[in-house]
LOFIVO-808425 format. One record per residue (C-alpha): residue in three letters; x, y, z. Coordinates in steps of 0.001 Angstrom, whole numbers, padded with zeros to 6 digits, always signed. Each point is the difference from the previous one (the first is absolute). Example, Ala and Ser with C-alpha at 12.3 -4.5 7.8 and 13.67 -1.06 7.14 Angstrom:
<sevos>
ALA+012300-004500+007800SER+001370+003440-000660
</sevos>
This chain:
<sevos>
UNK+000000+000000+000000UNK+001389+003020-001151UNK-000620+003436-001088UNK-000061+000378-003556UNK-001961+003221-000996UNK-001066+003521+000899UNK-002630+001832-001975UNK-001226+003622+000636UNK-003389+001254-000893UNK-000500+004088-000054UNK-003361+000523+000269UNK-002913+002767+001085UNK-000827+001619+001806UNK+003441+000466+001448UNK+001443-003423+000700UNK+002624-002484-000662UNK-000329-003692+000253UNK+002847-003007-000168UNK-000290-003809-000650UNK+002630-002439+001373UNK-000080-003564-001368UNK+001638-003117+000447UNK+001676-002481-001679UNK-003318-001795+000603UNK-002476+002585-001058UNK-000794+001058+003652UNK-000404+003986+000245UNK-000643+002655+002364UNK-000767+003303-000425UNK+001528+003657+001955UNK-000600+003589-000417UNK+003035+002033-000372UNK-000189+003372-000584UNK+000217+003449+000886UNK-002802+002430-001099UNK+000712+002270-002920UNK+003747-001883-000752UNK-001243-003411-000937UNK+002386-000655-002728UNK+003018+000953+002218UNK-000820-002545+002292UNK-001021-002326-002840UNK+003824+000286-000940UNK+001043-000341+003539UNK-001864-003378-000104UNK+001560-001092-003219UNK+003256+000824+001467UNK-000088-001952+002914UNK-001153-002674-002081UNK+003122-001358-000082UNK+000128-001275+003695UNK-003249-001874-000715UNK+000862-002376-002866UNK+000019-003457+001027UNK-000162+000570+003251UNK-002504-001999+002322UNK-002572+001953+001261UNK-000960-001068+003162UNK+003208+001577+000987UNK-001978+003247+000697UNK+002349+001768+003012UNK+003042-000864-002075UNK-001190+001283-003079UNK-001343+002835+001556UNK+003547+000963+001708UNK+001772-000437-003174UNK-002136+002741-001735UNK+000505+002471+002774UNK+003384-000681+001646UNK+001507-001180-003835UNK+000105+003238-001629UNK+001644+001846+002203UNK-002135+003203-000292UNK-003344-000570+001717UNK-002975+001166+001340UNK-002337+002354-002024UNK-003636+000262-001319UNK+001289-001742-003307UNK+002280-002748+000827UNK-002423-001093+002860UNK-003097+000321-001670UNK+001942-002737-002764UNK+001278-002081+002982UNK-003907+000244+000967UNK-002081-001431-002809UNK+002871-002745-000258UNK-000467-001138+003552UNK-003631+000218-000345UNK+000383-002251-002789UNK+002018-002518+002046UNK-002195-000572+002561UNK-003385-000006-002684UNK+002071-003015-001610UNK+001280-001881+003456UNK-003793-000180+001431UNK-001068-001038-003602UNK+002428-002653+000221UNK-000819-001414+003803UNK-003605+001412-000489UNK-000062+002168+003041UNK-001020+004185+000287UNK+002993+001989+000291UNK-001308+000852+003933UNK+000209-003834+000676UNK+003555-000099-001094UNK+000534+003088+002589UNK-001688-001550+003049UNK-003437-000144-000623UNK-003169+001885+000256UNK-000555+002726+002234UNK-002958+001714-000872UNK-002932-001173-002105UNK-000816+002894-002124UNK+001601+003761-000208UNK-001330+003156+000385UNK+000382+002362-003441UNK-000468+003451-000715UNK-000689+002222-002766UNK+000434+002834-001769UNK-001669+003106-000509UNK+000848+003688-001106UNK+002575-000727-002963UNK+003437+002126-000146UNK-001831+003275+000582UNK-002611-000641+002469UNK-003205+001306-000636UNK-004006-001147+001048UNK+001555-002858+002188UNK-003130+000562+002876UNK-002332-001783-002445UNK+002578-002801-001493UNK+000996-000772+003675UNK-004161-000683+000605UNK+000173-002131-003663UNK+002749-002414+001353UNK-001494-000591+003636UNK-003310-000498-001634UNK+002221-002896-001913UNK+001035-001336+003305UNK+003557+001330+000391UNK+000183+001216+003342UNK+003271+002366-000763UNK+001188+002170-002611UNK+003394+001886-001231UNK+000384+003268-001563UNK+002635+002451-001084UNK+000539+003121+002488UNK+000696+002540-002677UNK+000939+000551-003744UNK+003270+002069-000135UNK+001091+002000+002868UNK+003105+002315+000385UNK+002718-000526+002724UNK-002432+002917+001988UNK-003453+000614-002181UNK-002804+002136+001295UNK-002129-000894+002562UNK-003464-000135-002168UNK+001741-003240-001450UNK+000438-001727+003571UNK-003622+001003+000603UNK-001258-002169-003293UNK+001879-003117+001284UNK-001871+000739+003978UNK-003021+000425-001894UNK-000029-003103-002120UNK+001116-002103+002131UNK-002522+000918+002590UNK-002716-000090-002739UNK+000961-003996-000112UNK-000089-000193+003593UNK-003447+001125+000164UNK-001217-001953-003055UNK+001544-003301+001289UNK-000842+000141+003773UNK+002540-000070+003473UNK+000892-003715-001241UNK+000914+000754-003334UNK+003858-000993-000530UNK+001545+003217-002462UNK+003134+000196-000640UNK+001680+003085-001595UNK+002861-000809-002202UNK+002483+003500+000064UNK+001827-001878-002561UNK+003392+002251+000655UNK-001571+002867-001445UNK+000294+001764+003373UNK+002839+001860+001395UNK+000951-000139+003867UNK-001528+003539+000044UNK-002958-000674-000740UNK-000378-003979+001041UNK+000142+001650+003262UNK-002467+001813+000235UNK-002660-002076-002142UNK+000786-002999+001962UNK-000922+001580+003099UNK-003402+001290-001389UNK-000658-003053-001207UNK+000210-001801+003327UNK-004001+000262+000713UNK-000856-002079-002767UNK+001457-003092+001477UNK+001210-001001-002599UNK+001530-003818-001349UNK+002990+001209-000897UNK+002024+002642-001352UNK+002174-001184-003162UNK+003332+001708-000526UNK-000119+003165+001616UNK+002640+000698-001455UNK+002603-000958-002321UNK+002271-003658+001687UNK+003014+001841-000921UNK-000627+002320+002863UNK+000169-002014+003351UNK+000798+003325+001675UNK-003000+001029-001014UNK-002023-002788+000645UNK+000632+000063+003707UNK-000884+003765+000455UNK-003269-000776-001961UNK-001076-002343+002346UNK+000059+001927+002785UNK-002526+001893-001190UNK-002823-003026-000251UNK-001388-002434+001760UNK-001072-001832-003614UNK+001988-003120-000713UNK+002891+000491-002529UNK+000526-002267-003567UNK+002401-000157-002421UNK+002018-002474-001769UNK-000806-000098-003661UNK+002963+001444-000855UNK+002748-001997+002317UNK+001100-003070-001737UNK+001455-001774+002576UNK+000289-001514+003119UNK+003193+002101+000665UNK-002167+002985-000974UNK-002844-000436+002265UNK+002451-000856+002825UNK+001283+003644+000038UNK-004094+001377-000072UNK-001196-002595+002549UNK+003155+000872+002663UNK-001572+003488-000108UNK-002777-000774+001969UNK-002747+001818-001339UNK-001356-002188-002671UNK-002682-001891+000223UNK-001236-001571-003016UNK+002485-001156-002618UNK-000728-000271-003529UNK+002071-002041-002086UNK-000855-001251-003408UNK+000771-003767-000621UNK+000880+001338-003676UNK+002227+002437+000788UNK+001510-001419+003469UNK+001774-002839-001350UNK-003354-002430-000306UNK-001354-002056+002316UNK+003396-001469+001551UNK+001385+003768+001091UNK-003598+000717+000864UNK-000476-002432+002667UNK+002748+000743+001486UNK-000376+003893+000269UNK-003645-000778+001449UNK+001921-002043+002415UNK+001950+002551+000843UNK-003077+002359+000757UNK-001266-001973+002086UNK+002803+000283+002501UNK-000302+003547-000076UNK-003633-000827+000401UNK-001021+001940-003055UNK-003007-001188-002200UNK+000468-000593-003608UNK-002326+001117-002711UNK+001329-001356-003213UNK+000243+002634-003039UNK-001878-001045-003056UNK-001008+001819-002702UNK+001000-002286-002447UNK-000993-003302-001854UNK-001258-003573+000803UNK+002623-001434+000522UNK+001404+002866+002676UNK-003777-000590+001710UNK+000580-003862+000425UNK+003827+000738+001010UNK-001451+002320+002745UNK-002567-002033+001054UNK+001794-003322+000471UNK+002083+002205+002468UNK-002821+001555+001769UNK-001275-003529+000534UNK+003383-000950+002192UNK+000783+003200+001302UNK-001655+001005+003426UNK+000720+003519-000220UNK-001736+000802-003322UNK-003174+001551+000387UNK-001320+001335-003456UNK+000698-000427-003034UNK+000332+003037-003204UNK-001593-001791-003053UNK-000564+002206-003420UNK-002896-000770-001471UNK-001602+002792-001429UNK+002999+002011+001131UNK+000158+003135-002303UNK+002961-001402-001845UNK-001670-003121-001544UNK-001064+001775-003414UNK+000061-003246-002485UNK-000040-003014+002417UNK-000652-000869+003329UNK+001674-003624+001995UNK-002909-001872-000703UNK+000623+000590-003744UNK+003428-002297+000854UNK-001713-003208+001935UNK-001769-002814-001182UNK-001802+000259+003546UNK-000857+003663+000825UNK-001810-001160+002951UNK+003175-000958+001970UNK-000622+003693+000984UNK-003060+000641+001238UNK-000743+002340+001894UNK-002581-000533+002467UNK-000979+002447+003207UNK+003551+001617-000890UNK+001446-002846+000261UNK+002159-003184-001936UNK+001043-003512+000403UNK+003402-000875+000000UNK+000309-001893-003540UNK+000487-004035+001185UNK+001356-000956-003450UNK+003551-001217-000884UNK+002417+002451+000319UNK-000925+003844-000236UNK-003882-001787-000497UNK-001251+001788-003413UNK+000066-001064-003398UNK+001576+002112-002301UNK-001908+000410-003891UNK+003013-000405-002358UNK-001992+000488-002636UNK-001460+003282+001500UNK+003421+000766+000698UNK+001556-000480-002972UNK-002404+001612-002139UNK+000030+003387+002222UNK+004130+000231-000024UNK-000988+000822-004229UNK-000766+002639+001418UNK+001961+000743+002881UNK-000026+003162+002035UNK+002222+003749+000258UNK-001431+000523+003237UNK+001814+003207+002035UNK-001009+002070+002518UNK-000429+003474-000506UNK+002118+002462+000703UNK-001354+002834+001639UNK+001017+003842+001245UNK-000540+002392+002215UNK-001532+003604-000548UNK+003921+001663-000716UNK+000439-003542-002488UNK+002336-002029+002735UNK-000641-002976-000127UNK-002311-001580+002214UNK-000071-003794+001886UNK-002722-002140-001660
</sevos>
């Protein structure tokens, strides 16, 4: 049993898909890729292609070491998020081959089903009272939302006022047991952060969701002490040596990594580990694709300290396809009362629609973000 093939499959709305197979025609499936630069990590993956031929590939942890520690250079949203859908791969094809979920292989079952949320608002929130009311009426009982669109490192105060205002418009469509969470996405500066965090503090919020930018864990500290609202980030660390620096801090509370981007399920694990020493929940960024859902959810099935789960359908960046488009079985996710099983199935527990696939990467995607600018025309965080 050996590796003998990688395939990569660009397609919409944003995504990129790989294919391992065997000698003997077994194959599992990962999601590597970085959002906006998904044919640099499509090379990345090629590259490190070369450390994967013939090799067997229930050597997972050994594998996985040689693609980080090999190189020399290391680390990084790209060469992760490669190291990520190749992992995921490996362990799709080792519980295919012994016929066990990916969360068996890691200890077994914790939970029965995960909480999800959803979102509402868009990159430019606007009207999110009444889409908040349309997804409770659906059954989820939480929702997330962007803070802001652009803001400058200090902007005027009317603009603060709009994010109080719709956020507390949510509040009071939703009810007192209505999970929101406010994603600040890094657009905010420490000045400001400050002060919106603190005015922010009635709404009892879920969470707060990068407050501001992870390069700043200066800033991060003084922010905190100005709210009682738990703290989240981790989307854009990429490593367990990355979120070790964040967690020491002390004044994190959620962490955020994405199983695409964080080295796959292997690194994963062992970051959410990690939290839990620091005794810091885990709510696992997903935005993404199928496979990225199942990835996420075969961890949140073994991990204790997960607690809910992003998910993106109907996110505002599916234009062209949505993850059901991608399974032979959409109803692995359901959704029901906010909630989803853990998939039982062999390895990541989803089947993935070659065909489907292979048709849509005709088409592929140029998915980027936009690039946006302040009132002078700096450039603004998106």
């Amino acid at each position: 049993m050996k590796i003998s093939q990688l395939e990569l499959f660009k397609v919409p709305p944003r995504w990129l898909f790989l294919k391992i197979t065997t000698d003997d025609g077994l194959a599992g499936w990962g999601e590597p890729i970085v959002e906006g630069r998904a044919d640099t990590v499509a090379a990345a993956v090629t590259e490190l292609g070369c450390y994967l031929e013939g090799r067997d590939p229930n050597q997972i942890e050994d594998i996985w070491q040689v693609l980080y520690r090999g190189g020399f250079y290391r680390g990084g949203p790209v060469l992760m998020s490669a190291i990520a859908g190749i992992d995921q791969a490996l362990w799709d094809l080792k519980g295919k081959r012994y016929g066990l979920s990916i969360h068996q292989l890691l200890g077994g079952i914790v939970r029965e089903r995960m909480q999800v949320y959803s979102w509402i608002g868009g990159d430019q929130p606007a009207e999110v009272a009444s889409a908040a009311k349309e997804k409770q009426s659906q059954g989820y009982k939480a929702v997330k939302m962007n803070a802001c669109a652009e803001l400058h490192y200090i902007d005027s105060p009317a603009k603060l006022d709009e994010v109080v205002q719709r956020v507390g418009s949510v509040r009071e469509s939703g009810g007192k047991d209505f999970g929101i969470a406010v994603d600040f996405h890094g657009r905010i500066h420490r000045g400001l952060a400050k002060t919106l965090v603190n005015e922010l503090d009635p709404f009892r919020l879920m969470f707060i969701e990068e407050p501001v930018l992870p390069e700043h864990p200066e800033a991060l500290v003084e922010v905190a002490r100005h709210t009682t609202t738990p703290i989240a980030l981790g989307e854009r660390l990429y490593s367990r040596w990355d979120f070790k620096r964040v967690l020491a801090l002390g004044v994190v509370d959620i962490i955020q990594p994405d199983v695409s981007h964080a080295g796959g399920i292997s690194e994963t694990y062992k970051i959410c580990t990690m939290a839990e020493a620091y005794d810091t929940a885990v709510a696992l960024h997903c935005p993404l694709g199928p496979i990225t859902l199942a990835a996420s959810l075969q961890l949140d099935g073994c991990i204790p300290n997960a607690f809910i789960q992003e998910q993106s359908l109907g996110i505002h960046y599916n234009i062209g396809a949505e993850s059901s488009d991608y399974l032979i079985d959409p109803t692995v996710f359901k959704y029901t009362d906010g909630y989803v099983g853990i998939p039982r199935g062999a390895g990541l527990g989803i089947e993935i629609n070659e065909a489907a696939v292979r048709e849509a990467a005709k088409t592929g995607h140029r998915w980027k973000n936009p690039v946006w600018r302040n009132q002078d025309g700096t450039v603004a965080e998106w």
